[in-house]
Backbone as XML, in Angstrom:
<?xml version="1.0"?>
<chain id="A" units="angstrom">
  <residue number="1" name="UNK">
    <atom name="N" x="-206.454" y="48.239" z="33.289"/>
    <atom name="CA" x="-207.283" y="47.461" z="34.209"/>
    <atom name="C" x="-206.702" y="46.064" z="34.423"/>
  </residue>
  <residue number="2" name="UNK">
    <atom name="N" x="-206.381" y="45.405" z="33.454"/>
    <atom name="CA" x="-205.674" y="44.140" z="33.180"/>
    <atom name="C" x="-204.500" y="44.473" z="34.131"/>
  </residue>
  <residue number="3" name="UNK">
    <atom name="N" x="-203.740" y="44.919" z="33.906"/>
    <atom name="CA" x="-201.942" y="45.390" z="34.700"/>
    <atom name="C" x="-202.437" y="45.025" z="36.141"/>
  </residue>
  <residue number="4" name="UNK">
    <atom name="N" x="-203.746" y="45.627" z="36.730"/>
    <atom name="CA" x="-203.662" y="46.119" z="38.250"/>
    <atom name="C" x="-204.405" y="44.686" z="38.422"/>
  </residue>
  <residue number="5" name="UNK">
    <atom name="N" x="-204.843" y="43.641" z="37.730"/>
    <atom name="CA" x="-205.660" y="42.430" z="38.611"/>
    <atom name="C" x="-204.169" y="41.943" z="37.981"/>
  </residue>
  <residue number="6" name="UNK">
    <atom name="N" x="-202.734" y="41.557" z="37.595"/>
    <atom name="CA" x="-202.004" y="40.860" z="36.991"/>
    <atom name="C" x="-201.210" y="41.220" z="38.711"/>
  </residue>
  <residue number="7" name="UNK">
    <atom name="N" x="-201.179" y="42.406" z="38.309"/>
    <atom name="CA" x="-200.009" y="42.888" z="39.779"/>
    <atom name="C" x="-200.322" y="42.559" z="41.029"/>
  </residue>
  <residue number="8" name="UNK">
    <atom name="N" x="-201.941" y="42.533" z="41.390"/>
    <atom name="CA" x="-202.581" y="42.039" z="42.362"/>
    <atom name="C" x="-202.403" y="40.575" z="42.201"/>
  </residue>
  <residue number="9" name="UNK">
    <atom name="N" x="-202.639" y="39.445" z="41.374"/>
    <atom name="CA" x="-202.338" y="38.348" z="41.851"/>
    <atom name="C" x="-200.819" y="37.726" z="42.021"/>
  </residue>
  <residue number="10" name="UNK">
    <atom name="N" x="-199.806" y="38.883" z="41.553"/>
    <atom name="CA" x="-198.788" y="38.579" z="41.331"/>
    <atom name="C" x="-197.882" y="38.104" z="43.121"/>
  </residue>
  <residue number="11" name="UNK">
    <atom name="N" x="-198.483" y="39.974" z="43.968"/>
    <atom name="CA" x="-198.741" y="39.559" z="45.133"/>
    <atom name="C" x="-198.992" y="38.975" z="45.696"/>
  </residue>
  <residue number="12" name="UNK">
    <atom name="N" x="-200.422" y="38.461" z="45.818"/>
    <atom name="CA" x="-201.038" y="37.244" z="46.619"/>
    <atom name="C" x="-200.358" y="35.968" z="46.491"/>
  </residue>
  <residue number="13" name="UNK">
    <atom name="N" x="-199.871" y="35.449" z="45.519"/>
    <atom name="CA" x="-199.129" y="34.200" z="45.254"/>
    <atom name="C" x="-197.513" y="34.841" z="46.015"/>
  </residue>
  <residue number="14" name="UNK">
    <atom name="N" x="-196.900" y="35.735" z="45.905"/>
    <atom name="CA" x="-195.938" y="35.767" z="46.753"/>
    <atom name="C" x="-196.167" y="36.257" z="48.046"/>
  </residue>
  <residue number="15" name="UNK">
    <atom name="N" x="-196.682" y="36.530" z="48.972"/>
    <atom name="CA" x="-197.488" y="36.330" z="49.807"/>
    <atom name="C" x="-197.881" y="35.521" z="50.770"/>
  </residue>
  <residue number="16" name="UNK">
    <atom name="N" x="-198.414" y="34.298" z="49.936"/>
    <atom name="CA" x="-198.781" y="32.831" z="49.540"/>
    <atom name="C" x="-197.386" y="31.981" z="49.894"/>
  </residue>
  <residue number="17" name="UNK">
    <atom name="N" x="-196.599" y="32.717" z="49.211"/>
    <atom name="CA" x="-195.431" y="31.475" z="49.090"/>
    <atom name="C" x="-194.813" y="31.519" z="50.463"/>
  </residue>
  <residue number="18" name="UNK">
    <atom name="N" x="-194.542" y="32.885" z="50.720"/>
    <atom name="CA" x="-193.723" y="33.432" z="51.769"/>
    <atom name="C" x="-194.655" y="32.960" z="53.357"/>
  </residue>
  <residue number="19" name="UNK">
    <atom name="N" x="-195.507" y="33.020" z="53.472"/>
    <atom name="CA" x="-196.663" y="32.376" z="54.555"/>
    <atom name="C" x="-196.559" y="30.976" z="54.445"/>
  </residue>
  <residue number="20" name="UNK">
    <atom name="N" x="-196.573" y="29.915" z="53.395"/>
    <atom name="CA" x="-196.113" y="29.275" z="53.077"/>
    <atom name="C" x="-194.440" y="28.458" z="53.695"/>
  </residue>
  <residue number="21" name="UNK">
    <atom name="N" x="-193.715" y="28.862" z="53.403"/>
    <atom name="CA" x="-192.264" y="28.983" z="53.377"/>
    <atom name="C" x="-192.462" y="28.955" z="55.310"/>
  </residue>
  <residue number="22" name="UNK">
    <atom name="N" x="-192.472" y="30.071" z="55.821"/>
    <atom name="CA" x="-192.562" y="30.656" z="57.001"/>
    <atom name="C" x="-193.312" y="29.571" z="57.586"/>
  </residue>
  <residue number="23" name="UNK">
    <atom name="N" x="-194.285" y="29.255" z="57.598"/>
    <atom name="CA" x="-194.735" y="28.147" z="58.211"/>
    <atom name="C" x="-194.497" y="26.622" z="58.083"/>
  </residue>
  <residue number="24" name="UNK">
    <atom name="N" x="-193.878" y="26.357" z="56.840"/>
    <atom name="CA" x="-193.179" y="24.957" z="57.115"/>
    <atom name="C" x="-191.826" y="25.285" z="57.453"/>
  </residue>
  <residue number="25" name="UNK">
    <atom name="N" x="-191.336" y="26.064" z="58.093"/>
    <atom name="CA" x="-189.639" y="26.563" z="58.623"/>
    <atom name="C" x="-190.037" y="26.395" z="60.189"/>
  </residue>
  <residue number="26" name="UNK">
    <atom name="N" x="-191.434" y="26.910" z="60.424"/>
    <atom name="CA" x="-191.543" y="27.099" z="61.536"/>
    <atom name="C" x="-191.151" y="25.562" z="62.334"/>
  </residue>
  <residue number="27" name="UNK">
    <atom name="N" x="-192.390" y="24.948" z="61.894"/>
    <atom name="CA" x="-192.555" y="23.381" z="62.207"/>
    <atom name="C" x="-191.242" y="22.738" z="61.975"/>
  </residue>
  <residue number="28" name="UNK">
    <atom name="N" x="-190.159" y="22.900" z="61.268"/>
    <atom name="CA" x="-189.203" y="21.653" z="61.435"/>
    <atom name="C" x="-188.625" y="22.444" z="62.107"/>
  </residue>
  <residue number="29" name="UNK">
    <atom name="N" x="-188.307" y="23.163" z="62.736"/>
    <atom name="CA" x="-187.674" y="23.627" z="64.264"/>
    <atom name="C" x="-187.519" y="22.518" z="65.452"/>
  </residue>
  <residue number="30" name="UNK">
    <atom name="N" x="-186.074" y="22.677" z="65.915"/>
    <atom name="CA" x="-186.484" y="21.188" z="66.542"/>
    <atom name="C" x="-185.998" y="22.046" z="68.170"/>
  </residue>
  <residue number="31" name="UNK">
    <atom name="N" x="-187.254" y="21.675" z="68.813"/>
    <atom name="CA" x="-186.913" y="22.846" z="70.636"/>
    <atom name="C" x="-186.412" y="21.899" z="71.401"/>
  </residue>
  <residue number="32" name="UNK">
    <atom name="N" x="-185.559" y="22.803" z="72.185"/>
    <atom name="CA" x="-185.231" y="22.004" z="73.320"/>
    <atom name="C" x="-185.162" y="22.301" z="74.629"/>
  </residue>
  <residue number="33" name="UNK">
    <atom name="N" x="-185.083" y="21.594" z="75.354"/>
    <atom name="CA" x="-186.139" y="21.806" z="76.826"/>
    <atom name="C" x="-184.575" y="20.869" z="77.865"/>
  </residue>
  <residue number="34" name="UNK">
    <atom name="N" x="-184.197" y="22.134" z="78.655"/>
    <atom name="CA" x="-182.937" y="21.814" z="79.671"/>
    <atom name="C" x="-183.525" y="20.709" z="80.636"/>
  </residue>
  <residue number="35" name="UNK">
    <atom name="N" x="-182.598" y="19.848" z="80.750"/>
    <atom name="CA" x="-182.907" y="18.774" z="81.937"/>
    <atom name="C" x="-183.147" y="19.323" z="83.402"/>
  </residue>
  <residue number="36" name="UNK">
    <atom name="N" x="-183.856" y="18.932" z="83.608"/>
    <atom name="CA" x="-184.437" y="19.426" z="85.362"/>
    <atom name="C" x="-183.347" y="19.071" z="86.241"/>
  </residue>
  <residue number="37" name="UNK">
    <atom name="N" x="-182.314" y="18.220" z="86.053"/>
    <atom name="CA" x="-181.071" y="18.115" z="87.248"/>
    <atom name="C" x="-180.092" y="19.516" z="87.443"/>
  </residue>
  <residue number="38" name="UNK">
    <atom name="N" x="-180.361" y="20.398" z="86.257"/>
    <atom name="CA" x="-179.227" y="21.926" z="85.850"/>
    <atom name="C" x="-180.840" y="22.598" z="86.294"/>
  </residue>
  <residue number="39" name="UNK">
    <atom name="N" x="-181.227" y="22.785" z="86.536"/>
    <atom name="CA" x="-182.445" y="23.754" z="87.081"/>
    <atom name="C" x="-182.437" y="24.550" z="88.229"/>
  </residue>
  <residue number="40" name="UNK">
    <atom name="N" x="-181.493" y="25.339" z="88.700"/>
    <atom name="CA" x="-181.580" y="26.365" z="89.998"/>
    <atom name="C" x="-182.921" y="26.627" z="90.437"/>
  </residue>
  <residue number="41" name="UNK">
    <atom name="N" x="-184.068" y="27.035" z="89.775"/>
    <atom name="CA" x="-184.985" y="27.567" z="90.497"/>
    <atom name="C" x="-185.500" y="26.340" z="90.935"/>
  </residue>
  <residue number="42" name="UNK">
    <atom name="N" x="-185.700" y="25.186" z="90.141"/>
    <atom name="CA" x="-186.664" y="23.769" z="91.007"/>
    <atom name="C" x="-185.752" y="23.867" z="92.338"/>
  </residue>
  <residue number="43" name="UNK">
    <atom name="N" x="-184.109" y="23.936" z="92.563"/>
    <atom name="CA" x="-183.760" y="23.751" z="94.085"/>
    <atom name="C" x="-184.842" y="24.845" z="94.734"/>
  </residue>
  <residue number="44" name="UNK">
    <atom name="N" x="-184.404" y="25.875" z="94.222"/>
    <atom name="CA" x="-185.146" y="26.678" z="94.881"/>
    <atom name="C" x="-186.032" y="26.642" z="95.702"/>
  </residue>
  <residue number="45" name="UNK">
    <atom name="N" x="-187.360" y="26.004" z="94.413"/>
    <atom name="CA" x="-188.289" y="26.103" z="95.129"/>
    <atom name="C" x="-188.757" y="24.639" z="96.114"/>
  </residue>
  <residue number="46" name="UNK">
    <atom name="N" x="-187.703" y="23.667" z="95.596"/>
    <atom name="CA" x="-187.526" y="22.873" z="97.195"/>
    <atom name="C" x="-187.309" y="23.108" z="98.051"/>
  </residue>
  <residue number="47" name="UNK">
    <atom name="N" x="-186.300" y="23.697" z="98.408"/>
    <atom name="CA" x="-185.949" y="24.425" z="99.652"/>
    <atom name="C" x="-186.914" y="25.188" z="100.346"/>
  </residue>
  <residue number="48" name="UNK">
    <atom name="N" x="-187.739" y="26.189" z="99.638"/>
    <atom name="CA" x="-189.163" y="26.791" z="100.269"/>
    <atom name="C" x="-190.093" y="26.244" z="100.617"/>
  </residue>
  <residue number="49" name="UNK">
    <atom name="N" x="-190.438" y="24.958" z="100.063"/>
    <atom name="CA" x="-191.330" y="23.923" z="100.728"/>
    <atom name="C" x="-190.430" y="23.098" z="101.824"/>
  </residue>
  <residue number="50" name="UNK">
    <atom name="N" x="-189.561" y="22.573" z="102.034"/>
    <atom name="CA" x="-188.813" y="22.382" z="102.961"/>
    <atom name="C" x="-188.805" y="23.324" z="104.382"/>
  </residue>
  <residue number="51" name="UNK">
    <atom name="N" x="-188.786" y="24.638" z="103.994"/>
    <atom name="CA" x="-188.687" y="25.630" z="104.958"/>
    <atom name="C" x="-190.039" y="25.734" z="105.498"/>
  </residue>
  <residue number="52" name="UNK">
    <atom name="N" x="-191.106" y="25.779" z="104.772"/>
    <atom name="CA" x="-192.591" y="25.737" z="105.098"/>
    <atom name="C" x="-193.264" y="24.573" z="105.865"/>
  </residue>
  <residue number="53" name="UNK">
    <atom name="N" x="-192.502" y="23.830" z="105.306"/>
    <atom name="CA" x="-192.894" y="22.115" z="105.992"/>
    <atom name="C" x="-192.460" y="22.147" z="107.687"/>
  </residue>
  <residue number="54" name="UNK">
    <atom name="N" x="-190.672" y="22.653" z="107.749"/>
    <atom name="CA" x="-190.558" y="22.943" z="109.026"/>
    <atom name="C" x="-191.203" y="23.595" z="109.897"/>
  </residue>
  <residue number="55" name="UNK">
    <atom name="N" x="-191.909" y="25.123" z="109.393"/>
    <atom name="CA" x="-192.224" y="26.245" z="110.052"/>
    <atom name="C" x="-193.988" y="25.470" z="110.335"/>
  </residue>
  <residue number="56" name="UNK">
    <atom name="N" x="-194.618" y="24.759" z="110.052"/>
    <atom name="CA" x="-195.536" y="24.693" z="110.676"/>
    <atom name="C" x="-195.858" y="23.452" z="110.905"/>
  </residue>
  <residue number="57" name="UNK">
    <atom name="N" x="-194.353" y="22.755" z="111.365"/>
    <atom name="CA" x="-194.571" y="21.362" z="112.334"/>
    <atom name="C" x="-194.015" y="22.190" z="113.425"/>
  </residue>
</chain>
């Protein structure tokens, strides 16, 4: 009876650690986000408002 609550918390604390671990790895991740001047689709979608702007003056 003893063995199976020893083995059971043995789990939960690694578990614990690993949820743990995993979530402060997550957070020092450092993202990065491309400058809008290298952005093809923003031309893009200038150009379609451009084209729209013409078509109903």
């Amino acid at each position: 009876m003893y063995v199976v609550a020893v083995i059971c918390i043995i789990i939960v604390i690694v578990v614990l650690i690993l949820a743990v671990g995993t979530t402060s790895k997550a957070y020092t991740y450092k993202h990065t986000v491309d400058p809008l001047e290298n952005n093809p689709h923003l031309e893009q979608e200038h150009e379609q408002e451009h084209n729209q702007d013409q078509n109903k003056a």
